[in-house]
N, C-alpha and C positions, 0 to 999 in steps of 0.2 A: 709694824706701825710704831714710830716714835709716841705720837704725844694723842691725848685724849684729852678733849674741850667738853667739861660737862655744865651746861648752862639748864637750873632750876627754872621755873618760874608761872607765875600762878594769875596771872593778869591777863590784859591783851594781847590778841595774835599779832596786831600789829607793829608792836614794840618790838617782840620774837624775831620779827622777820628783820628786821632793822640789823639786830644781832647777828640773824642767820647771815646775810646779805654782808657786811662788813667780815665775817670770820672766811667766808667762801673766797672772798677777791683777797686775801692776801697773798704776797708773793713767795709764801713757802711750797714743796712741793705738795701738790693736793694727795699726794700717795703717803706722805709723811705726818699728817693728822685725818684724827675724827670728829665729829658734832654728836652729839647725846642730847638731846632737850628732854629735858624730864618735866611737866605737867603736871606739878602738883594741887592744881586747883581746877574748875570746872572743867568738862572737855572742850576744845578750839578743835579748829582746821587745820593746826600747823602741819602736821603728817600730809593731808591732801593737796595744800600749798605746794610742799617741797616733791612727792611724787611728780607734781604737773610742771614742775619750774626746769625736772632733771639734771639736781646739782654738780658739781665737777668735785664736790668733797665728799665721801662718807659720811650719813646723815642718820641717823638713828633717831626716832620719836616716841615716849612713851609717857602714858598718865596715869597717874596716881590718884586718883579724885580723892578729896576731903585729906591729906596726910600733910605732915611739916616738913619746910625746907632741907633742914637734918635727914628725913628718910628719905626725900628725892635726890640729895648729894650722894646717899649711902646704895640708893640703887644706879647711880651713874658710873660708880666703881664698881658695883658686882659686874653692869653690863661693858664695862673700858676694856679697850685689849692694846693702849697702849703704853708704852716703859713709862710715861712720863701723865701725869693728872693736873688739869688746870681747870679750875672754875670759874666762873665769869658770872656775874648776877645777869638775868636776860632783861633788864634795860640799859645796860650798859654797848657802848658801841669799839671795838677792835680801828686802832687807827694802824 
């Protein structure tokens, strides 16, 4: 796997998905990155969202409840497995 997209964030699901939805349709090959959302604030749905959606990227979802941005960045690299790290704040949108 080239590259690991580790996108924090502690808000609404619905913004996430915004995220999710723009990083999945780009036209790199989907075998060539991952998605990591790390949840460092209350728990959401995003996990049950993207199981029922059945993305075409590698998706990984994990929460952190109550922890700062810093340890949800630093657990996006423990769990990345690829050569290359990129961070994206999750309301931000991938053109």
């Amino acid at each position: 796997m080239k590259c690991s997209i580790i996108i924090p964030y502690s808000y609404s699901t619905d913004r996430v998905k915004r995220v999710f939805h723009s990083l999945e349709n780009q036209d790199f090959d989907h075998d060539d990155y991952e998605l990591i959302f790390i949840n460092y604030g209350k728990s959401d749905d995003l996990a049950d969202y993207i199981a029922e959606y059945e993305p075409k990227v590698r998706v990984r979802c994990f929460t952190l409840p109550e922890c700062r941005v810093g340890q949800a960045k630093n657990q996006g690299i423990r769990r990345a497995s690829g050569e290359l790290l990129i961070f994206i704040n999750g309301d931000e949108i991938a053109s």
